[in-house]
C-alpha beads as a LAMMPS data file, in Angstrom:
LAMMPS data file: protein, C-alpha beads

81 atoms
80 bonds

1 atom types
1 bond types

-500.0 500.0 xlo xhi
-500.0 500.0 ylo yhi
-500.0 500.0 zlo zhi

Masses

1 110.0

Atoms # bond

1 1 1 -298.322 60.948 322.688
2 1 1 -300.450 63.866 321.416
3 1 1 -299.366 67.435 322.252
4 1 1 -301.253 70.568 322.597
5 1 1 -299.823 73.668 320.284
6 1 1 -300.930 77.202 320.031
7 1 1 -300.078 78.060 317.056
8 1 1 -302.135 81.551 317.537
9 1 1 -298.974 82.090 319.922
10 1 1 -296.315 80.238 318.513
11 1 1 -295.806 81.502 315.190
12 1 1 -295.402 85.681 317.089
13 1 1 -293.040 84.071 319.051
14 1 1 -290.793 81.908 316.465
15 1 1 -291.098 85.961 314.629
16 1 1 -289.239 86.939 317.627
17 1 1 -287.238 84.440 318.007
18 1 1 -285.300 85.168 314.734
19 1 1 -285.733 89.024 315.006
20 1 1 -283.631 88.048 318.362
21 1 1 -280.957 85.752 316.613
22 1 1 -280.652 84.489 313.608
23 1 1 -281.899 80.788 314.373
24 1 1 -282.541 78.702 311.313
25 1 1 -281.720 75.433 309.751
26 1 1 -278.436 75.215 308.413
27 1 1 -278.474 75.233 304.216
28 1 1 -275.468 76.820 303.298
29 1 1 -272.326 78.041 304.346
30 1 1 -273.591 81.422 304.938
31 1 1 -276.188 79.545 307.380
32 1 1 -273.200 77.551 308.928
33 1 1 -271.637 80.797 309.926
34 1 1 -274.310 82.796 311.248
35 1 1 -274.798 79.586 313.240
36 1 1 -271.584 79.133 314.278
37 1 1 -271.632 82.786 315.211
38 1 1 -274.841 82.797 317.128
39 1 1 -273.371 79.502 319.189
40 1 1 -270.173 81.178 319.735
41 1 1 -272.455 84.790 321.657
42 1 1 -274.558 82.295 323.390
43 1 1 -271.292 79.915 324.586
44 1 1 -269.822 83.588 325.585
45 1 1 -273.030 84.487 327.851
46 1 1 -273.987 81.185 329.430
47 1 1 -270.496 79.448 329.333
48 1 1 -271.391 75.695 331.114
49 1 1 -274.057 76.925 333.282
50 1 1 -277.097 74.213 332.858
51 1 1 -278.714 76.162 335.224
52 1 1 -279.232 79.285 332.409
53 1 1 -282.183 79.420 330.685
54 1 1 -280.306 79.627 327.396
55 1 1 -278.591 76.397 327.605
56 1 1 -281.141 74.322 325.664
57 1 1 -280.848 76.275 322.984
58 1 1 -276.427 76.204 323.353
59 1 1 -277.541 72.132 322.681
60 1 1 -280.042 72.993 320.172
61 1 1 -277.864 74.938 318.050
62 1 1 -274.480 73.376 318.976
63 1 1 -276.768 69.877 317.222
64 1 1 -277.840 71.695 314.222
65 1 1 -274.110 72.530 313.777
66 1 1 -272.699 69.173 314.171
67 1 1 -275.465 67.495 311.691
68 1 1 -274.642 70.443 308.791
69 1 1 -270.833 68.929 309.580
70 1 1 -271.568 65.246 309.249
71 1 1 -273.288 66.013 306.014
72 1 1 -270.401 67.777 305.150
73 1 1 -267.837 65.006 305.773
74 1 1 -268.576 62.306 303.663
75 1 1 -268.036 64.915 300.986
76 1 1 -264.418 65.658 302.071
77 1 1 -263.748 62.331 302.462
78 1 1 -264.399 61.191 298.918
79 1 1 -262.600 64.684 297.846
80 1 1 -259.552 63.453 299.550
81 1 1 -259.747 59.996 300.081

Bonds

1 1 1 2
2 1 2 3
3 1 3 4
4 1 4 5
5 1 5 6
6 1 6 7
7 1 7 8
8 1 8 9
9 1 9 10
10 1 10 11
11 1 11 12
12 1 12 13
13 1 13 14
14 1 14 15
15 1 15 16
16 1 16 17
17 1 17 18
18 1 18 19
19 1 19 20
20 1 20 21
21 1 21 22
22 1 22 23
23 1 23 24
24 1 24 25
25 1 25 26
26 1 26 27
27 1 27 28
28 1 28 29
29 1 29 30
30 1 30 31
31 1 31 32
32 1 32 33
33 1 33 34
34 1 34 35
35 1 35 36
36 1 36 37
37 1 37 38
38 1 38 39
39 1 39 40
40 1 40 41
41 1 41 42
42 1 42 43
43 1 43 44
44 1 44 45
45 1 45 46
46 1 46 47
47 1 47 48
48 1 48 49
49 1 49 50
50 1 50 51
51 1 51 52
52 1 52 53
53 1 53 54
54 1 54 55
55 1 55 56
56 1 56 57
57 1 57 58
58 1 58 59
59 1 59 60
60 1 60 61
61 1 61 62
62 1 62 63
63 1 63 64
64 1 64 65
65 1 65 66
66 1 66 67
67 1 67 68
68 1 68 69
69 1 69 70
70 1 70 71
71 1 71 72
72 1 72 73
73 1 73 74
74 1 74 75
75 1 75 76
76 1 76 77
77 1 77 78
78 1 78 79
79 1 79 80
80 1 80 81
C-alpha cells in the first residue's frame, strides 16, 4: 500500500504539535515523565470518550508508555530476580 504525504505540510504541523505538548519518543526518564504527564492532562480532558477527537492520541501515547515500560522490565527483573 503506497501513501500520499505532504511533507510541505506535515513537518509545520508536527512543529505544532510539540509546541502544543510535549509529544516525543520516550528515551529517558525525563521523557517517561513528561509522557506520563501529558497522558495523565489528556486522560483528565477526554476521560473514555472515543467519540473525542483526542482519543487516538490517549492510545498513541498511553502505547509509547507501555513499550518504554516493557523495556524497562526485563531490567528489574534481572536486578531482582
Amino acid at each position: 500500500m503506497t501513501i500520499s504525504i505532504d511533507f510541505q505540510r506535515l513537518v509545520p504541523a508536527w512543529r505544532e504539535v510539540q509546541a502544543a505538548a510535549p509529544f516525543s519518543h520516550i528515551e529517558s526518564e525525563k521523557d517517561y515523565d513528561q509522557m506520563t504527564a501529558l497522558l495523565n492532562s489528556l486522560l483528565d480532558v477526554v476521560r473514555d470518550d472515543e467519540k473525542h477527537p483526542l482519543y487516538s492520541l490517549v492510545s498513541v501515547v498511553g502505547d509509547l508508555i507501555e513499550t518504554y515500560e516493557s523495556t524497562l522490565e526485563p531490567l528489574s527483573e534481572q536486578r531482582f530476580g
